[in-house]
N, C-alpha and C positions, 0 to 999 in steps of 0.2 A: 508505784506507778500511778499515774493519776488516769482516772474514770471517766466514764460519760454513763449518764442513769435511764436505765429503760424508760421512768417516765420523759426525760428527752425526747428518745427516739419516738414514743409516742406524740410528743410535742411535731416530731419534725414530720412524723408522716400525715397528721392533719393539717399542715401549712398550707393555707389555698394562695397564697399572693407571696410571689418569689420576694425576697428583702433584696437582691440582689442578682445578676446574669454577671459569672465569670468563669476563667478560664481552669480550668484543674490539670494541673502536670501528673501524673500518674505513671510508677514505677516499679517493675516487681523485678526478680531475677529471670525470668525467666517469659519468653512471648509464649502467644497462644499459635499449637501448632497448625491450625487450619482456620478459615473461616464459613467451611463447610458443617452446616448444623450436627448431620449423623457421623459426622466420620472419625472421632478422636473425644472420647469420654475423658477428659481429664478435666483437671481444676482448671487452671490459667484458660485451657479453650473456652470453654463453657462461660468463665466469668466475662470475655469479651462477648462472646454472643448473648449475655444477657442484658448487655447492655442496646444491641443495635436490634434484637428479635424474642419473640415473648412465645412463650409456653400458655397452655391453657389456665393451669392456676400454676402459682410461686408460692417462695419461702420469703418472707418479710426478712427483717435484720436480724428479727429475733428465733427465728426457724419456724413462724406458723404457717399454716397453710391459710394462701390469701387467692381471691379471686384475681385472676389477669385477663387473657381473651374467653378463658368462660368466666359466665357472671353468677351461675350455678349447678350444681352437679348432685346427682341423690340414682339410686340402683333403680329399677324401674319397678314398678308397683306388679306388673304383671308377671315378670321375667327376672329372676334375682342374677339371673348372669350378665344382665343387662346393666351398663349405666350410662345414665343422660345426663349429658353436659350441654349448658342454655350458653349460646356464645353472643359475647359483645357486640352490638350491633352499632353500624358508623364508624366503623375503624378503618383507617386506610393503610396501606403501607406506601414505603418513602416514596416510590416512585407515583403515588397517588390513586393506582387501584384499591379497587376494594377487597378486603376480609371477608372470607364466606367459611359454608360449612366443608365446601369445597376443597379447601387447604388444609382443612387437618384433615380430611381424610387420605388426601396426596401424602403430608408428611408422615403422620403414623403408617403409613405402608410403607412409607421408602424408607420409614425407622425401624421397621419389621425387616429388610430385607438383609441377605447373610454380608454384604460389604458392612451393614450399621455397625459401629461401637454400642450402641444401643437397646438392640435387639431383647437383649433378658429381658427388659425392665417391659418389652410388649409379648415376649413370651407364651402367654395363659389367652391372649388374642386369640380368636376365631373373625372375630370380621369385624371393620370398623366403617358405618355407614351415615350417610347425610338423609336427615330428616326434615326437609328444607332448607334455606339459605342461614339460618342460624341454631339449629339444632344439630347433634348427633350422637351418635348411639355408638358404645363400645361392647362388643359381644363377647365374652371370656370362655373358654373349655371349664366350665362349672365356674360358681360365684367365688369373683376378686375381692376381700375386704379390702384392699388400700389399694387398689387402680388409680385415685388421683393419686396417691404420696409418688407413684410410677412417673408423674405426666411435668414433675416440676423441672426437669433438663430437657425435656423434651418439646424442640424448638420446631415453630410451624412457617414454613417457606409458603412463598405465592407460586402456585401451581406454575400461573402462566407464565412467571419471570421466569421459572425453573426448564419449562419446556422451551422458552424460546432463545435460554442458553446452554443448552444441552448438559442441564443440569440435574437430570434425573436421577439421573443412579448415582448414589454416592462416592464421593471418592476416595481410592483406593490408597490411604494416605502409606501404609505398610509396605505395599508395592511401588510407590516411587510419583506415584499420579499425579499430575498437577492439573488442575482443572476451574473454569471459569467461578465455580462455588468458592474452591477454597483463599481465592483472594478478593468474592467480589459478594455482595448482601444487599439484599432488600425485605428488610422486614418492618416491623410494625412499633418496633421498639420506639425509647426517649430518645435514644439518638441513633443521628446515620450515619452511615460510612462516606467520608471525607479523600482519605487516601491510606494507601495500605502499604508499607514499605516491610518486608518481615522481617523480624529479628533487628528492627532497627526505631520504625516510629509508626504509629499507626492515628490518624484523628478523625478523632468524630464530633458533628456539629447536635446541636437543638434539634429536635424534630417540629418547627414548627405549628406541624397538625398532628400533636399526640394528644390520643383521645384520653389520656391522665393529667393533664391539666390543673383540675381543679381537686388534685386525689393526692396529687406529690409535691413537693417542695421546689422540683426541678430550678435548683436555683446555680445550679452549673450547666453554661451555657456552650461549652467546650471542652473536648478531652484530648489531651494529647498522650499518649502511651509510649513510652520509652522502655525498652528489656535493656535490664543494666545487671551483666551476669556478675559482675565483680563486685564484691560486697563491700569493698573499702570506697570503689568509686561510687555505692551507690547510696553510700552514709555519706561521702560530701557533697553528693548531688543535693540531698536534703538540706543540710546546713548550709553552704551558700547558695539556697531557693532558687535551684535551676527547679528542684521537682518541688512538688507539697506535700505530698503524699505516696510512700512506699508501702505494699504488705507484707516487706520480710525485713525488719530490720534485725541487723546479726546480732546477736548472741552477747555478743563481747562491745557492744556499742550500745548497748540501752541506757545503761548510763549515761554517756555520754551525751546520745541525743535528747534523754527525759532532760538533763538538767541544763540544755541549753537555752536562753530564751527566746518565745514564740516559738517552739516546738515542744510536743508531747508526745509519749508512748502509750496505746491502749493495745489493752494485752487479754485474753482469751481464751481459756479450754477449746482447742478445734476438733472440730469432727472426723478425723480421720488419725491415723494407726500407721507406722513407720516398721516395717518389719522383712526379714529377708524369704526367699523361697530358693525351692531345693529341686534340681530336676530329676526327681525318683521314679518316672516311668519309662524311660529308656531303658535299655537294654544295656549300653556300655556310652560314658559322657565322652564327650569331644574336648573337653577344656579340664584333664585332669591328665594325672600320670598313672592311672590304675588301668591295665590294658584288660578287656577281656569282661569287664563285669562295671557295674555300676554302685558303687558306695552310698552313693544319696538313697537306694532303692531298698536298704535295711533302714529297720526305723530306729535299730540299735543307735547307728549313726546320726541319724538327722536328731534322737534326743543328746547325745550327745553335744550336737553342734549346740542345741538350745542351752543346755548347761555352760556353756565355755565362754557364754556372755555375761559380762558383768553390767547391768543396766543400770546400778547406782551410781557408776563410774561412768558410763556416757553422760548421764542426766547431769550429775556435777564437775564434770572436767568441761565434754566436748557443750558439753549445752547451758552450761553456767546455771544451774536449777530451772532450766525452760523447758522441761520436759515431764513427765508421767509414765513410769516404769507399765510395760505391757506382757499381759502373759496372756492376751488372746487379742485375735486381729479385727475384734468388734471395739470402737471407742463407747464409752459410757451413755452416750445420746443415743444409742441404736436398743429397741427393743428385743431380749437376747440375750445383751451382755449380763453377764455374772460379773459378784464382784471374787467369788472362790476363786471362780476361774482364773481370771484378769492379774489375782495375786498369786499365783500357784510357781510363777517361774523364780528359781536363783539359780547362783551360780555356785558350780560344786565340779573344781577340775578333777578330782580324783576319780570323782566319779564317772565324771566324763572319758576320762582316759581308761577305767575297766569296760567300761560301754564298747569303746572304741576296739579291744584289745578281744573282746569276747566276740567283735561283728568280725574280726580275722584282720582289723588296720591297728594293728599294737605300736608301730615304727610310724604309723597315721598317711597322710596323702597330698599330694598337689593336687588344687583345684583354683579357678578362676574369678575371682566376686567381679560383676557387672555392678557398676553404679551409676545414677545421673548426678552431674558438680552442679545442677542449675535451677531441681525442681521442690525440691523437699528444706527445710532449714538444718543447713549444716549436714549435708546428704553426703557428699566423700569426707566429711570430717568424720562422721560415725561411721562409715565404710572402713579407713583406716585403724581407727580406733579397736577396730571387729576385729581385723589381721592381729594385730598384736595379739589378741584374744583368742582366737582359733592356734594361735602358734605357741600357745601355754598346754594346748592337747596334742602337740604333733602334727597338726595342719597345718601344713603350709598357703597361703593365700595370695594371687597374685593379683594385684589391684587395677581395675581397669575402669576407669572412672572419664564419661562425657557427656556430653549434653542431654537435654532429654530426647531431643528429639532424634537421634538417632540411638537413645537408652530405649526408648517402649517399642520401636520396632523389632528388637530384639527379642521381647518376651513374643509379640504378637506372632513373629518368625518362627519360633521354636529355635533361636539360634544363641541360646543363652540358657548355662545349666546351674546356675547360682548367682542370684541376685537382688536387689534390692526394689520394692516400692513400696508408696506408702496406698493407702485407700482409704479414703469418707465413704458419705454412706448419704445420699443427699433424702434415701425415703426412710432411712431412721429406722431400721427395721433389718434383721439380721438375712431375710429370703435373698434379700441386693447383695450381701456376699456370698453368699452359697449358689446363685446365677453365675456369677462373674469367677467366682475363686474356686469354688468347690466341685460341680458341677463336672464331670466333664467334659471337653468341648466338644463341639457339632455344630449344629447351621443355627442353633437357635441361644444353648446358652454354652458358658466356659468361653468367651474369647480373652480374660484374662489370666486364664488358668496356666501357666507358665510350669506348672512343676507335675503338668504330665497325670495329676489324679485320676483315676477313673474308677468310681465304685458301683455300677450299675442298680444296687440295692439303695445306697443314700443318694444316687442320680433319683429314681422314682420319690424316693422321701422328697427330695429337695422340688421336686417340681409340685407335689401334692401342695404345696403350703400358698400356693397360689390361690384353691378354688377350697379353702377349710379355714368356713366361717365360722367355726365355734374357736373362739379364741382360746378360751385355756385349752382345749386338746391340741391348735397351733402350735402353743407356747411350748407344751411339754414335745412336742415334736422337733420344735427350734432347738430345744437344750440338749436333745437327744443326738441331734445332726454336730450341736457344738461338743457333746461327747467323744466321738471319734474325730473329728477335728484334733482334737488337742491331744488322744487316747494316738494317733497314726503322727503326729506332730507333723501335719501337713505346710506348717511355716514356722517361719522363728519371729517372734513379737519380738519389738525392739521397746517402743514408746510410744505414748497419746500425743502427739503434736501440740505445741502451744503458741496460739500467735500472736505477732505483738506488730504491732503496725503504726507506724511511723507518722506524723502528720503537724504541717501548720497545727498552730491555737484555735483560729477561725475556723478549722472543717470541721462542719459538727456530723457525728455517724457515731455510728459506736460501731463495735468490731464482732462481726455475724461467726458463728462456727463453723460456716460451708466455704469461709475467707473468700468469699464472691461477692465484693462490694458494689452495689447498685447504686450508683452514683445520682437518679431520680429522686432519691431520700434525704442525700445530703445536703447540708445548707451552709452556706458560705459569708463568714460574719467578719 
């Protein structure tokens, strides 16, 4: 595959005088489900909103932590629970108001509240207060070592746009809610919101008056966003240059489009983990044929299921070698991962099938797989692949495979007892999965918790790793927490994601791990 070299990217992010102003077609499988900042923690949403609304500090192309609406941040000298973040002063948002300290304190609250997708990552919060028009002050339940790595999805609304479209409280995207946020934005970002069609076209123009200017390349002067769920339409979208630019080109097409000319494939280790969950804390599943008791709720079983995967055989049949066999659901960028761990899973049906035989399922079970066809690379391809696999141990598996958008409401419902997703990790650090996955749930963490865990002993571990600033006693706590993890086989790793992203010759970027392209960077030759 052909490259682009970091020193590029460095090149492109000190570009002060655009070479060019044009338009970038832009295409993934899948749209962004909301355009509500707190209400939907996923990849695709998030990458739209980083393009039209800005967090306090970001992850550059290359994942460091970079100044955005704050210009500097350090724990406070008096108060180690304390940290101060100095925010950009002269910023405006699209509609021409000003940027204050006033706004992040609005949004971190309203990302605090139990509607957030977001809520972990503010968690260790006690109070988040304005120290003037460009100061403020983050107060934690004892001292946060990495409060910013927390603060880089977390997207800062204009108060007063908010309250004067009855935008407050976030919306209830699980529940059905439609609300003036999630189709409509005003924020501070390179670009604005133009028009919003969902699941169809979304575009956004220049900002203008963006106070980055003289910091970024901004040499795309327009975006136009197309979801094109079908993978065959969405490789000739590219070759006959309806689009420029895709982030999931398929599996079985890299060739294809690397070797066409004026197109290229750049390709990447991503940050996130492709792996199934088990609903083991019910009492009896709804989407099984076992009356009376719950299968997933022995762990005889759920090792089982983990053995009956063959992950060499995903990686080279369904994924054409685009992939990285997982035996734990941290990818290698997250402080945490192990590499024992990560290599510890194979596949061993016999063994599987005595597991099975010894939990009281020797004849084995009907059960239901949940999958999205729109969000992951090759997501019902490897769902399918798993059926076969589960039905070498006596599992029967019946395949239900749709969108994402009505696939995550599923887990968020509790209306789904075995299923599929994938998860990044955008602070790089294992605490962000043990909020969201391990945890579990309540008002503040576990809203991705889908498989029902609850260990009230590794709940207090998992929340201590907040305010426990000696880092090696952290660490050995993280590994401890990833012990039972993997000891309870609380999910089945499937694989490390890899992306390969499709594009004209002339777009220069190279291809980030959080697959959130910020198109301010790019430069258009």
């Amino acid at each position: 595959m052909k490259t682009i070299t970091a020193l590029t990217a460095v090149l492109m992010a000190t570009t002060t005088v655009a070479a060019s102003a044009e338009t970038l077609r832009w295409a993934r499988a899948g749209d962004a489900l909301t355009l509500d900042p707190h209400a939907q923690n996923e990849g695709p949403t998030s990458a739209l909103a980083h393009q039209i609304m800005e967090t306090l500090v970001m992850r550059d192309h290359e994942g460091a932590l970079v100044p955005s609406l704050a210009t500097e941040w350090n724990p406070s000298e008096s108060n180690p629970n304390i940290w101060i973040f100095k925010l950009r002063e002269g910023v405006t948002y699209h509609d021409g108001s000003a940027f204050t300290a006033e706004d992040v304190v609005f949004s971190l609250n309203r990302a605090m509240t139990t509607e957030s997708d977001y809520k972990e990552l503010l968690a260790s919060v006690k109070e988040v207060r304005a120290d003037g028009d460009y100061t403020i002050e983050i107060e934690t339940n004892g001292p946060n070592p990495i409060m910013p790595n927390n603060l880089t999805n977390m997207f800062i609304m204009d108060k007063t746009w908010a309250e004067a479209n009855n935008a407050v409280k976030v919306q209830d995207y699980e529940g059905g809610e439609d609300t003036f946020a999630a189709k409509n934005a005003n924020g501070t970002g390179a670009y604005k919101l133009v028009s919003r069609e969902p699941d169809v076209k979304t575009v956004l123009a220049a900002n203008e008056n963006y106070w980055g200017k003289a910091e970024f390349p901004l040499e795309v002067s327009e975006i136009i966003y197309t979801p094109i769920q079908n993978p065959a339409t969405r490789v000739a979208a590219l070759l006959s240059g309806e689009v420029d630019f895709i982030q999931d080109v398929p599996v079985q097409d890299l060739a294809r489009v690397n070797d066409t000319a004026g197109l290229e494939v750049r390709t990447a280790p991503q940050n996130r983990v492709i792996f199934f969950g088990m609903n083991m804390g019910d009492e009896d599943l709804k989407n099984d044929n076992v009356d009376g008791k719950n299968p997933f709720a022995d762990v005889r079983v759920r090792k089982a299921m983990n053995l009956a995967i063959n992950r060499d055989a995903i990686k080279q049949v369904v994924m054409r070698g685009q992939s990285e066999p997982a035996g734990m659901i941290a990818p290698p960028f997250v402080n945490g991962w192990n590499a024992e761990m990560d290599g510890a899973s194979k596949t061993d049906i016999d063994a599987a099938k005595a597991l099975l035989a010894e939990a009281g399922y020797a004849d084995g079970f009907t059960i239901q797989l949940d999958c999205p066809n729109d969000r992951y690379v090759n997501d019902e391809g490897i769902c399918q692949a798993a059926v076969g696999m589960f039905a070498q141990i006596g599992v029967t598996v019946n395949l239900d495979a749709k969108p994402k958008a009505q696939h995550f409401p599923l887990l968020s419902n509790y209306e789904t007892d075995f299923y599929m997703l994938g998860w990044g990790v955008p602070t790089y650090d294992s605490e962000y999965i043990f909020n969201f996955l391990v945890h579990g749930r309540d008002e503040k963490y576990g809203s991705w918790n889908a498989v029902r865990y609850n260990n009230p002993e590794l709940n207090e571990k998992i929340v201590s790793l907040a305010s426990n600033t000696d880092l090696e006693a952290r660490n050995a706590d993280i590994n401890a927490i990833w012990q039972v993890v993997q000891d309870e086989a609380l999910y089945i790793p499937i694989h490390h994601q890899v992306l390969n992203w499709g594009m004209k010759e002339g777009v220069g970027t190279i291809v980030e791990p959080e697959d959130s392209p910020k198109f301010k960077y790019f430069t258009m030759n």
